[in-house]
C-alpha atoms as an extended CHARMM CRD file, in Angstrom:
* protein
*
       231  EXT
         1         1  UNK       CA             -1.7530000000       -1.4030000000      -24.5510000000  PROA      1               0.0000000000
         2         2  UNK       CA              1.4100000000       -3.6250000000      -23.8220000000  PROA      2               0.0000000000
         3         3  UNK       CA              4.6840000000       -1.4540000000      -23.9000000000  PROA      3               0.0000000000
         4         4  UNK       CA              6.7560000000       -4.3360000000      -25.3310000000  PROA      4               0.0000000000
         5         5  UNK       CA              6.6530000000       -7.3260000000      -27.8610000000  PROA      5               0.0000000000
         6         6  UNK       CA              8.5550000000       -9.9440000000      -28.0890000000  PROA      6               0.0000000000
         7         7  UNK       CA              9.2410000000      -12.7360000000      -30.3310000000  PROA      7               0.0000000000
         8         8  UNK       CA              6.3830000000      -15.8540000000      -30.7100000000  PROA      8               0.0000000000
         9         9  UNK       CA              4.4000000000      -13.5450000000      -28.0880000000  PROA      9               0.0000000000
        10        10  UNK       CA              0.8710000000      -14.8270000000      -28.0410000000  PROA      10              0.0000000000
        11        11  UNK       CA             -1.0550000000      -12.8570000000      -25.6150000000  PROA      11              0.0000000000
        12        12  UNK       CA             -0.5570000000      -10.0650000000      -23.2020000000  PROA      12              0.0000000000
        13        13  UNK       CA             -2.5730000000       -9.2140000000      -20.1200000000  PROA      13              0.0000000000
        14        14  UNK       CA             -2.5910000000       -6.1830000000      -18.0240000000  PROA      14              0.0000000000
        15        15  UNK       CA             -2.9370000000       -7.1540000000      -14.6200000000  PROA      15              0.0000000000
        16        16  UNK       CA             -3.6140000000       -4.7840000000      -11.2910000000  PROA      16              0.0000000000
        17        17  UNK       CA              0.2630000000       -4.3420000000      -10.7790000000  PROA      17              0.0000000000
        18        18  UNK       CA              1.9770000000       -6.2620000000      -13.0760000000  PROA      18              0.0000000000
        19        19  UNK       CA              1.9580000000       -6.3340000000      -17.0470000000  PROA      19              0.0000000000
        20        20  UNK       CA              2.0710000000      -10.3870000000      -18.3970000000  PROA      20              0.0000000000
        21        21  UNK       CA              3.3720000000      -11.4150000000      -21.8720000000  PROA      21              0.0000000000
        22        22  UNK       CA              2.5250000000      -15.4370000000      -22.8810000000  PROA      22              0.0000000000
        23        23  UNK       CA              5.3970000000      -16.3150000000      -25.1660000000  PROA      23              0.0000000000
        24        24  UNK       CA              3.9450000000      -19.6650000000      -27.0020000000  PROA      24              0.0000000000
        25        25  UNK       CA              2.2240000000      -21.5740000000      -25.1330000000  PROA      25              0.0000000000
        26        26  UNK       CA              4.9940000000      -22.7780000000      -22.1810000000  PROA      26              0.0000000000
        27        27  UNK       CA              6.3800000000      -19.0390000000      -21.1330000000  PROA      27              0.0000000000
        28        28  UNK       CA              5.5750000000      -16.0490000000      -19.2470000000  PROA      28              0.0000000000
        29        29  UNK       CA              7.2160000000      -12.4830000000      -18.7020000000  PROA      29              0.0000000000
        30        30  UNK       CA              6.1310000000      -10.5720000000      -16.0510000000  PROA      30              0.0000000000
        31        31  UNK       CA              6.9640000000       -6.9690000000      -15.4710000000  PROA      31              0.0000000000
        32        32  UNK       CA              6.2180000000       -5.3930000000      -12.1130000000  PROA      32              0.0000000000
        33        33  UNK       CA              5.0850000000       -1.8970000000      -12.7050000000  PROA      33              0.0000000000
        34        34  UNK       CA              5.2790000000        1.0060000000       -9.8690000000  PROA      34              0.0000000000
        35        35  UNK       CA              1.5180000000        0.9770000000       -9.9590000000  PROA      35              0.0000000000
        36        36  UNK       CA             -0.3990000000        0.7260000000       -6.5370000000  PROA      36              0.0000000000
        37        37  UNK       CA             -3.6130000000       -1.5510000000       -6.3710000000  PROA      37              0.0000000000
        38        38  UNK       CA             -5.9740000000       -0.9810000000       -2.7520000000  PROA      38              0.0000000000
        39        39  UNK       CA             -9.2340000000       -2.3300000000       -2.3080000000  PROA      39              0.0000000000
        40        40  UNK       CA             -9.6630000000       -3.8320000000       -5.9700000000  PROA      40              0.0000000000
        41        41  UNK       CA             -9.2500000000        0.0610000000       -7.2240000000  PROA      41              0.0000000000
        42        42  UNK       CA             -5.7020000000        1.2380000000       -9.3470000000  PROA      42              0.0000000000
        43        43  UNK       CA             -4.6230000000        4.6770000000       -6.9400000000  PROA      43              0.0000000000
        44        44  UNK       CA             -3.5400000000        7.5050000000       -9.6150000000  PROA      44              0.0000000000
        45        45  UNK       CA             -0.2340000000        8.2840000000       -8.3790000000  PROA      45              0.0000000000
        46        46  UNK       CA              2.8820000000        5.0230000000       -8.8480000000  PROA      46              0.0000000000
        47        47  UNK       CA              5.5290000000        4.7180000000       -6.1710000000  PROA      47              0.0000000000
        48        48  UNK       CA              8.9030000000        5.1390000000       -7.7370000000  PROA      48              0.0000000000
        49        49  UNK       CA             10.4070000000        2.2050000000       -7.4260000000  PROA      49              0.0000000000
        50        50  UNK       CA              7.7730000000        0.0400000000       -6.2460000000  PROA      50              0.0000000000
        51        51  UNK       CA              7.8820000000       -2.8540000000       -8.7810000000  PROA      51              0.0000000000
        52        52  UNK       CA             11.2840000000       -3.3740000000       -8.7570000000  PROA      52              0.0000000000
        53        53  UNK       CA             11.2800000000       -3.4970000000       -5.1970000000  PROA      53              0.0000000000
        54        54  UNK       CA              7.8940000000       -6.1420000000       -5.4620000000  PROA      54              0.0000000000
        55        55  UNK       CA             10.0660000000       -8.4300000000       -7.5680000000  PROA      55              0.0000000000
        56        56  UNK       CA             13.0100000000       -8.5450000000       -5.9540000000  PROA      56              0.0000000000
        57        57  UNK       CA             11.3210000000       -9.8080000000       -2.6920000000  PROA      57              0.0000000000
        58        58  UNK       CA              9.3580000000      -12.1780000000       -4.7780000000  PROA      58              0.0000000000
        59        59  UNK       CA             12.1320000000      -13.6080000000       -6.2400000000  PROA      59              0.0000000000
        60        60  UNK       CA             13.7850000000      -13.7510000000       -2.9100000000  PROA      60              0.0000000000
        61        61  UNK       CA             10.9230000000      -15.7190000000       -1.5070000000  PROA      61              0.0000000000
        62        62  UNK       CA             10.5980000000      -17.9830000000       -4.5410000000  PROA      62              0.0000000000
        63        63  UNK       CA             14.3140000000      -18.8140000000       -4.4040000000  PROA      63              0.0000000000
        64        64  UNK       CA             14.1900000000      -19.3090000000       -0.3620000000  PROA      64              0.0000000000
        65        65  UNK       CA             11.6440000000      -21.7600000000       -0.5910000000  PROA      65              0.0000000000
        66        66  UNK       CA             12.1980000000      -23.4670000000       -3.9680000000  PROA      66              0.0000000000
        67        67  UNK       CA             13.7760000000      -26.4540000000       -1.8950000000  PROA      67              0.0000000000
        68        68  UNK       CA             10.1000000000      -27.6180000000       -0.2820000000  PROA      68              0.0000000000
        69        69  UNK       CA              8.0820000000      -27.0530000000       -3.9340000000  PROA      69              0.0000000000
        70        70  UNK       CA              8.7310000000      -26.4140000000       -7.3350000000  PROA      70              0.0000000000
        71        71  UNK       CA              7.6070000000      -22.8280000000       -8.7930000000  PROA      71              0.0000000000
        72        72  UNK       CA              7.1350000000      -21.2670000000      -11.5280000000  PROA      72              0.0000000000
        73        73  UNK       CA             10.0640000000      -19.1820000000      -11.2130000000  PROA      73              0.0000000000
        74        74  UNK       CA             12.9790000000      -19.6640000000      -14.3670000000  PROA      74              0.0000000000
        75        75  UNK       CA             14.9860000000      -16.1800000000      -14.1180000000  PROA      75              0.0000000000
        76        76  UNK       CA             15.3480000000      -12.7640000000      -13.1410000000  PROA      76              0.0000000000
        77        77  UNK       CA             16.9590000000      -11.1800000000      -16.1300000000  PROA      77              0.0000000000
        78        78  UNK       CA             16.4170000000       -6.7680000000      -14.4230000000  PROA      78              0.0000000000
        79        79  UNK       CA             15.1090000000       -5.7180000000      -11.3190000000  PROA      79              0.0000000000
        80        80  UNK       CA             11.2220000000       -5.4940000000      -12.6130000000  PROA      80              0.0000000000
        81        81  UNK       CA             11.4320000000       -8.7510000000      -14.9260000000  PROA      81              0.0000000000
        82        82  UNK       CA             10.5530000000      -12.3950000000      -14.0340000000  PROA      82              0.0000000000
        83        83  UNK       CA             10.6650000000      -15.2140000000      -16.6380000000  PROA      83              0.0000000000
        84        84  UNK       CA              8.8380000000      -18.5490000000      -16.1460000000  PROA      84              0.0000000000
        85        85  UNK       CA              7.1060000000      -21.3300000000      -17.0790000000  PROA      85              0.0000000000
        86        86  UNK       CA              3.4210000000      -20.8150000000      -17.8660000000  PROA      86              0.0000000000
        87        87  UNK       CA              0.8000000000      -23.1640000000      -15.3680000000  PROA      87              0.0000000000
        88        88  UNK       CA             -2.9380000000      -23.5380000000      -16.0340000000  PROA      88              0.0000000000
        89        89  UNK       CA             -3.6590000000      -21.8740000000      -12.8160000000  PROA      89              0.0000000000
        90        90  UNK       CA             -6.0730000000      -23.3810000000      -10.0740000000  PROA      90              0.0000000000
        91        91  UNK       CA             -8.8530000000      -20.8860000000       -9.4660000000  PROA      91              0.0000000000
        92        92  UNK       CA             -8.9570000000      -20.5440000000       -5.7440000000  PROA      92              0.0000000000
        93        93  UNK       CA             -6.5090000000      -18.6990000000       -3.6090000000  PROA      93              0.0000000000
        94        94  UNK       CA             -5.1170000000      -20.4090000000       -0.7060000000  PROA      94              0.0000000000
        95        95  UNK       CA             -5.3630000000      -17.5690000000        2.6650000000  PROA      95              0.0000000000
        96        96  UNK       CA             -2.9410000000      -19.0880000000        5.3420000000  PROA      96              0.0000000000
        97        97  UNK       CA             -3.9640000000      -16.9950000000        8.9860000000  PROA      97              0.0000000000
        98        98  UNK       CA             -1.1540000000      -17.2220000000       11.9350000000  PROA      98              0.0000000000
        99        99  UNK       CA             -3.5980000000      -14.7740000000       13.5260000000  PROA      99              0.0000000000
       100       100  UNK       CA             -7.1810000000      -13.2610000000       14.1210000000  PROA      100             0.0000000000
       101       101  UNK       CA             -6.6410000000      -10.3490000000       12.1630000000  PROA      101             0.0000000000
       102       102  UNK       CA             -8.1770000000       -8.2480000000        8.8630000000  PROA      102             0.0000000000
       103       103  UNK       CA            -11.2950000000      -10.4710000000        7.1560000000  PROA      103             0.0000000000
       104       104  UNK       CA            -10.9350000000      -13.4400000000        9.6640000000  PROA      104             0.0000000000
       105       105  UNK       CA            -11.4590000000      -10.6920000000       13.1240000000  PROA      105             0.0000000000
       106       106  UNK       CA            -14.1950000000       -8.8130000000       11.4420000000  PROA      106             0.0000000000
       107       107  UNK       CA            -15.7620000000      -11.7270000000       11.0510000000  PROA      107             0.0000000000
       108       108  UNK       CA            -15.2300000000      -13.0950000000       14.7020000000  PROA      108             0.0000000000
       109       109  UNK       CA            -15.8570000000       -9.7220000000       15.9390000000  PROA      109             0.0000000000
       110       110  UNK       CA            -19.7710000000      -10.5240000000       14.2120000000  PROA      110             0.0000000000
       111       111  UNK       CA            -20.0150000000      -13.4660000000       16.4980000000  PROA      111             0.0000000000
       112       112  UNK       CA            -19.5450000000      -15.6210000000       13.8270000000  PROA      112             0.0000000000
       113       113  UNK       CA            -16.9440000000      -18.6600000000       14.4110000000  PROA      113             0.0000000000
       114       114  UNK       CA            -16.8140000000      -20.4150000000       11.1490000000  PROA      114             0.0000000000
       115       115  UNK       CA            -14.8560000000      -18.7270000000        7.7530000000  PROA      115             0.0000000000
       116       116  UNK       CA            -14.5320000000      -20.7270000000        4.8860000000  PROA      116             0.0000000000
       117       117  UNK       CA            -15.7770000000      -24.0440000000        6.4980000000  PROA      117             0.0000000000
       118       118  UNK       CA            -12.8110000000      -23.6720000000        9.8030000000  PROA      118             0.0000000000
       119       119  UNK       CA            -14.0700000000      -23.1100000000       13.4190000000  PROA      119             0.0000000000
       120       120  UNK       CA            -12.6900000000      -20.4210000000       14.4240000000  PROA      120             0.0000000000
       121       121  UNK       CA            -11.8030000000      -21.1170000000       19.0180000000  PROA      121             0.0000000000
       122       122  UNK       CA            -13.6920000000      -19.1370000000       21.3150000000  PROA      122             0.0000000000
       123       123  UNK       CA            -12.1790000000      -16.6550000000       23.4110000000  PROA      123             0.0000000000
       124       124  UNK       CA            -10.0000000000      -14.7840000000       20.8250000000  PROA      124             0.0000000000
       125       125  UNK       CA             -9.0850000000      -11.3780000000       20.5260000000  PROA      125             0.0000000000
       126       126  UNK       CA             -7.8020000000       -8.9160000000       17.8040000000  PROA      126             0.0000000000
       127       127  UNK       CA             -4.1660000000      -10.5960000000       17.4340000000  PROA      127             0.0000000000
       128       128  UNK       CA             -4.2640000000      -12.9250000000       19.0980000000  PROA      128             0.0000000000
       129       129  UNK       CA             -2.6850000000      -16.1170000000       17.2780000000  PROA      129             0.0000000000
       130       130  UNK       CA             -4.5060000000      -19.4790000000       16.1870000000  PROA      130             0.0000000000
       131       131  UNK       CA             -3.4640000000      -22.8420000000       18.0400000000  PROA      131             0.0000000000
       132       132  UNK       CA             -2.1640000000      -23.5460000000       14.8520000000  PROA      132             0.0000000000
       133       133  UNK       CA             -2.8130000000      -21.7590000000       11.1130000000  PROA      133             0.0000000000
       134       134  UNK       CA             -5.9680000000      -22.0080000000        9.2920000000  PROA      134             0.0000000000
       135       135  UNK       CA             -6.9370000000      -21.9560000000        5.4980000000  PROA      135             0.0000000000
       136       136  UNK       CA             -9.2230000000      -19.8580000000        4.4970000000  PROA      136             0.0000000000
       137       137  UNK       CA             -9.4690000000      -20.1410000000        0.5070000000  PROA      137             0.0000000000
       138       138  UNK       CA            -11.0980000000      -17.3790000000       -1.6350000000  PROA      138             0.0000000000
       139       139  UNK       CA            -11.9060000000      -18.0090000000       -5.2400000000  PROA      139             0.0000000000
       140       140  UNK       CA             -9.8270000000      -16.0510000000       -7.8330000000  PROA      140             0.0000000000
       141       141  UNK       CA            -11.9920000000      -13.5180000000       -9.5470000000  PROA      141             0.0000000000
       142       142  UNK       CA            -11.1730000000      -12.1810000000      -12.8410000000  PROA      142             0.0000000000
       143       143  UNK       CA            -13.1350000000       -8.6360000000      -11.9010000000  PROA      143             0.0000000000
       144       144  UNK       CA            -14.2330000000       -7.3140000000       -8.7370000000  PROA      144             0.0000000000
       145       145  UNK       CA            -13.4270000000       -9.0670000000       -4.9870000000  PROA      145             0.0000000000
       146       146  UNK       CA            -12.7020000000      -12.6960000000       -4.5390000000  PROA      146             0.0000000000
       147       147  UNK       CA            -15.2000000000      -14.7580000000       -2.6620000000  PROA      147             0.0000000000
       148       148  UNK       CA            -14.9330000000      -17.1790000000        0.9830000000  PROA      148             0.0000000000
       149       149  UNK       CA            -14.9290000000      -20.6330000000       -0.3580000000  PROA      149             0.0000000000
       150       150  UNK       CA            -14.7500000000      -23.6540000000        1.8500000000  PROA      150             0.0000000000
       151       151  UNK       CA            -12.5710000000      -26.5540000000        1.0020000000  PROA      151             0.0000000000
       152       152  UNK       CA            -15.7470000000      -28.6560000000        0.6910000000  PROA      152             0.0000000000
       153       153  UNK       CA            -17.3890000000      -26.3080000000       -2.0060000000  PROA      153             0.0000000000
       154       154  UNK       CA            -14.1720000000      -26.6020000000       -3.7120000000  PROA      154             0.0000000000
       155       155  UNK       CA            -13.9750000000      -30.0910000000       -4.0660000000  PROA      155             0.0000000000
       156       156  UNK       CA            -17.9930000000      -30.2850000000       -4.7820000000  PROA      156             0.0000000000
       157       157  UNK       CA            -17.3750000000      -27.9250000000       -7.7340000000  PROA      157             0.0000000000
       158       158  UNK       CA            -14.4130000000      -29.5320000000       -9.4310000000  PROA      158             0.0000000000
       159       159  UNK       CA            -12.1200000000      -26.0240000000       -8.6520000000  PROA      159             0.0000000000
       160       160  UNK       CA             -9.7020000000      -28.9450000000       -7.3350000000  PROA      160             0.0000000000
       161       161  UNK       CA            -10.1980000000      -32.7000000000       -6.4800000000  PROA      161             0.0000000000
       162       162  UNK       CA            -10.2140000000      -33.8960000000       -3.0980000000  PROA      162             0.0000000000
       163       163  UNK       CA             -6.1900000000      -35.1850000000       -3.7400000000  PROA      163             0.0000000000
       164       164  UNK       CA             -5.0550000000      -32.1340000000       -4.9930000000  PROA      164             0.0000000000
       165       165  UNK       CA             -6.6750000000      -30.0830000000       -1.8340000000  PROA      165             0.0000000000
       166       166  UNK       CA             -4.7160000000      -32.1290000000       -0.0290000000  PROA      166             0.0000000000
       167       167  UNK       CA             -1.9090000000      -31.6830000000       -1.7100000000  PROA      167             0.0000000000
       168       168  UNK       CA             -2.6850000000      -27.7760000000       -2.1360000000  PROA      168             0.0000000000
       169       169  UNK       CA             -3.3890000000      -27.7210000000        1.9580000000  PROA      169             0.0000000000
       170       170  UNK       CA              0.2480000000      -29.2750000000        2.8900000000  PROA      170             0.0000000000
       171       171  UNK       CA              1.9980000000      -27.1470000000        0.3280000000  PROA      171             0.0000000000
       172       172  UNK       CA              0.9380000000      -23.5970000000        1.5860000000  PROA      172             0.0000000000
       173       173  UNK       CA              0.8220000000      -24.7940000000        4.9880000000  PROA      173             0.0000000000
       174       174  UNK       CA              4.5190000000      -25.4330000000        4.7270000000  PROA      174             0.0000000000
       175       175  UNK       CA              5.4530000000      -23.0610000000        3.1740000000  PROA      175             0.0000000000
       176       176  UNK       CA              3.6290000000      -20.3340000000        5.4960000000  PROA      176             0.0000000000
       177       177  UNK       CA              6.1580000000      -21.9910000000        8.1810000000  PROA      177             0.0000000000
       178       178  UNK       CA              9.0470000000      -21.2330000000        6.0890000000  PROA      178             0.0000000000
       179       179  UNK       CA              7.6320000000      -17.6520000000        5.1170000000  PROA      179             0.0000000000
       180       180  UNK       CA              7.1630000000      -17.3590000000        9.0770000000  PROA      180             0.0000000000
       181       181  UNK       CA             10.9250000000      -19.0450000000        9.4700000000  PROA      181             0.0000000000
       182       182  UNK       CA             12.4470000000      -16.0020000000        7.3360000000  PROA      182             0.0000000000
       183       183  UNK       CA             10.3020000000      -12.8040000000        8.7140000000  PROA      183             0.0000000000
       184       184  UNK       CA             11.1760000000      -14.0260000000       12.2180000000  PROA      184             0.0000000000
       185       185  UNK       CA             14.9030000000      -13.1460000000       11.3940000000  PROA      185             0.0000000000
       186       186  UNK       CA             14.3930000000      -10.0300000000       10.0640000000  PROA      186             0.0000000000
       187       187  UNK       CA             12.3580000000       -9.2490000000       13.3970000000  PROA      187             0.0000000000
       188       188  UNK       CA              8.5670000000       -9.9810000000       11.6320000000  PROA      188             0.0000000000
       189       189  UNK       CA              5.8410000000      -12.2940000000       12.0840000000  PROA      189             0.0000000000
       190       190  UNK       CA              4.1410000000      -13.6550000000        9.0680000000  PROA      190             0.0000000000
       191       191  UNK       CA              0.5670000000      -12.7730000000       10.1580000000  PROA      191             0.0000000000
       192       192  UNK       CA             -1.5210000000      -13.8000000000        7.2110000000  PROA      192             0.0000000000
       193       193  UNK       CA             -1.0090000000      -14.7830000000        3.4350000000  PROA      193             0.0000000000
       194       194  UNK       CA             -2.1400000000      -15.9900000000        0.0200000000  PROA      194             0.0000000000
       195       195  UNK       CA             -0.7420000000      -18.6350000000       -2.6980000000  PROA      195             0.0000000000
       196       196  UNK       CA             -1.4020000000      -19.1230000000       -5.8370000000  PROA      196             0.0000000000
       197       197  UNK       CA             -1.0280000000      -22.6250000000       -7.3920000000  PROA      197             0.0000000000
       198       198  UNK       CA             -0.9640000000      -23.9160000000      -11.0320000000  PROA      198             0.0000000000
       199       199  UNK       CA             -0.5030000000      -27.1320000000      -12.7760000000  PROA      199             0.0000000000
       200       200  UNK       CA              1.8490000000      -28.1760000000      -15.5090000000  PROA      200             0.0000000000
       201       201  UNK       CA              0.3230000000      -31.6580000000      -16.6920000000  PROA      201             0.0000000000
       202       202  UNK       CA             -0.2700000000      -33.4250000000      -13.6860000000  PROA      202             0.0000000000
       203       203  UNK       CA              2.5220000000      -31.5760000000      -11.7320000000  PROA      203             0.0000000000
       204       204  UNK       CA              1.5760000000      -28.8630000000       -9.3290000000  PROA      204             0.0000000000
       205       205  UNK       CA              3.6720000000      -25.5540000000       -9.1900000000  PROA      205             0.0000000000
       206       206  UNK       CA              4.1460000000      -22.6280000000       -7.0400000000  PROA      206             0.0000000000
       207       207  UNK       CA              2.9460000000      -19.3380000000       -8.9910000000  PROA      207             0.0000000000
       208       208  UNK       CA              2.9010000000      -15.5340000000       -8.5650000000  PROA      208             0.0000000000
       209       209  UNK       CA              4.4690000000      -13.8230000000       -5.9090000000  PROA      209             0.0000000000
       210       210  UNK       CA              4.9780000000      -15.1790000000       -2.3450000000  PROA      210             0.0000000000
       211       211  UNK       CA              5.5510000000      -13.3060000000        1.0160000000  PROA      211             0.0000000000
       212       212  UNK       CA              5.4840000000      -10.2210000000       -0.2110000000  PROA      212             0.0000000000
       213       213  UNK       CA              4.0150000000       -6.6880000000        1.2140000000  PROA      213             0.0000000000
       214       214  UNK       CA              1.3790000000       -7.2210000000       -1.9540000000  PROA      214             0.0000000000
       215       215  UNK       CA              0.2110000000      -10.4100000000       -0.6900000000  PROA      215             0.0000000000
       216       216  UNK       CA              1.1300000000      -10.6000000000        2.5350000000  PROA      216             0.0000000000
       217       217  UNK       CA              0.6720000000       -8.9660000000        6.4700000000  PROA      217             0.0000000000
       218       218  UNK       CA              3.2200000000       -8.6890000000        8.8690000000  PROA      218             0.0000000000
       219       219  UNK       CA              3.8680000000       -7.1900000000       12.0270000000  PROA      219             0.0000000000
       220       220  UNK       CA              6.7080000000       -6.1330000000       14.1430000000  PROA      220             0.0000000000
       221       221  UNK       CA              7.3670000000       -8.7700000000       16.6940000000  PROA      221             0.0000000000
       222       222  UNK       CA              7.8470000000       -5.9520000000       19.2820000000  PROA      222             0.0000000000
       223       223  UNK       CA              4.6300000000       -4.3580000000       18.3800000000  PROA      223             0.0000000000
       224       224  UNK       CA              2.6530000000       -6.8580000000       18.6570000000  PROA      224             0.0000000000
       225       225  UNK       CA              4.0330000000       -7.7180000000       22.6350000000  PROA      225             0.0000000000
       226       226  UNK       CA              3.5000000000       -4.7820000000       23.8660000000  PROA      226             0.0000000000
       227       227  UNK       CA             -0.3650000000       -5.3250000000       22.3290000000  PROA      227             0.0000000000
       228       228  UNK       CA             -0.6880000000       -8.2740000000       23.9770000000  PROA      228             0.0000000000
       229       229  UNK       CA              0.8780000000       -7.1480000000       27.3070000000  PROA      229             0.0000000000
       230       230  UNK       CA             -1.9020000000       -4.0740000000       27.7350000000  PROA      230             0.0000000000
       231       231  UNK       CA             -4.1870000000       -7.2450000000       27.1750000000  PROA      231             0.0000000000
């Protein structure tokens, strides 16, 4: 059940961590709730706290990097609420990896050297970073885990066209260099990441959170020298 209603609300959805109101057809509310999502499965116990922490740092992010692409971001009205404008969502999630860690080393550590349609280099270890960052796209499951996807499958199954790949490709590259740009100042590297894109006619937005600890890895520059210096 939805905890609030609001006028010309049309729909409401209760997501993993946050609750989603459609208001007509153009406008979303999201709330951030304290609830704590691992492995696909909602943990009993909240964090106090949690959500409005989530959104703040989402909103930071969204704000930081609203200057390279246009989001779906409008306003921030309390600490757990975000307003915006509603996008028919592309169904793929783009992973950006600064680094062989999590899915992309389990996978190397199998021998394997191609994820989602990249070639992974040879002579890697746990950590260690790419020559340069890789996509790895997943598609975006209503239920259950999301699936590897190359970029070819996506284009051969109408999820995007071959244009807006490459326009979906530039976008979360860049803005993974920004997201790495800001955690370097606050002493982090941006290890891996998702985005989450949407249209609005033929205009391509920015959705959902960015660079946060929900969607996001990072590790202490320091810890990750003295990893590589035992190396």
């Amino acid at each position: 059940m939805s905890g609030f209603s609001f006028p010309n609300q049309t729909a409401f959805y209760r997501g993993k961590v946050r609750d989603v109101y459609s208001i007509g057809t153009d406008w979303l509310v999201m709330i951030a709730s304290d609830r704590i999502s691992a492995f696909d499965v909602i943990l009993p116990r909240p964090i106090p706290y949690k959500g409005q922490v989530l959104n703040q740092i989402a909103a930071y992010m969204l704000n930081a990097t609203r200057d390279i692409y246009p989001n779906w971001l409008v306003d921030v009205p309390a600490p757990t609420v975000s307003i915006g404008k509603r996008c028919e969502p592309f169904k793929i999630e783009m992973v950006v990896r600064g680094n062989l860690t999590g899915h992309a080393w389990r996978t190397y550590a199998e021998g394997k050297r191609l994820l989602c349609g990249v070639t992974m280099p040879e002579g890697m270890k746990e950590n260690d970073f790419f020559p340069s960052p890789i996509i790895t796209p997943s598609t975006k499951a209503a239920v259950g885990h999301d699936e590897d996807i190359s970029a070819t499958e996506i284009i051969n199954t109408g999820l995007a066209s071959e244009e807006e790949w490459q326009t979906l490709s530039t976008y979360a590259l860049n803005l993974f260099a920004k997201g790495k740009e800001i955690a370097a100042k606050q002493g982090l590297i941006l290890v891996d990441t998702k985005y989450e894109f949407g249209k609005i006619g033929h205009n391509i937005y920015l959705m959902d959170e960015i660079h946060t600890p929900d969607s996001s890895r990072y590790f202490l520059c320091r810890r990750l020298r003295r990893k590589t210096a035992k190396m």
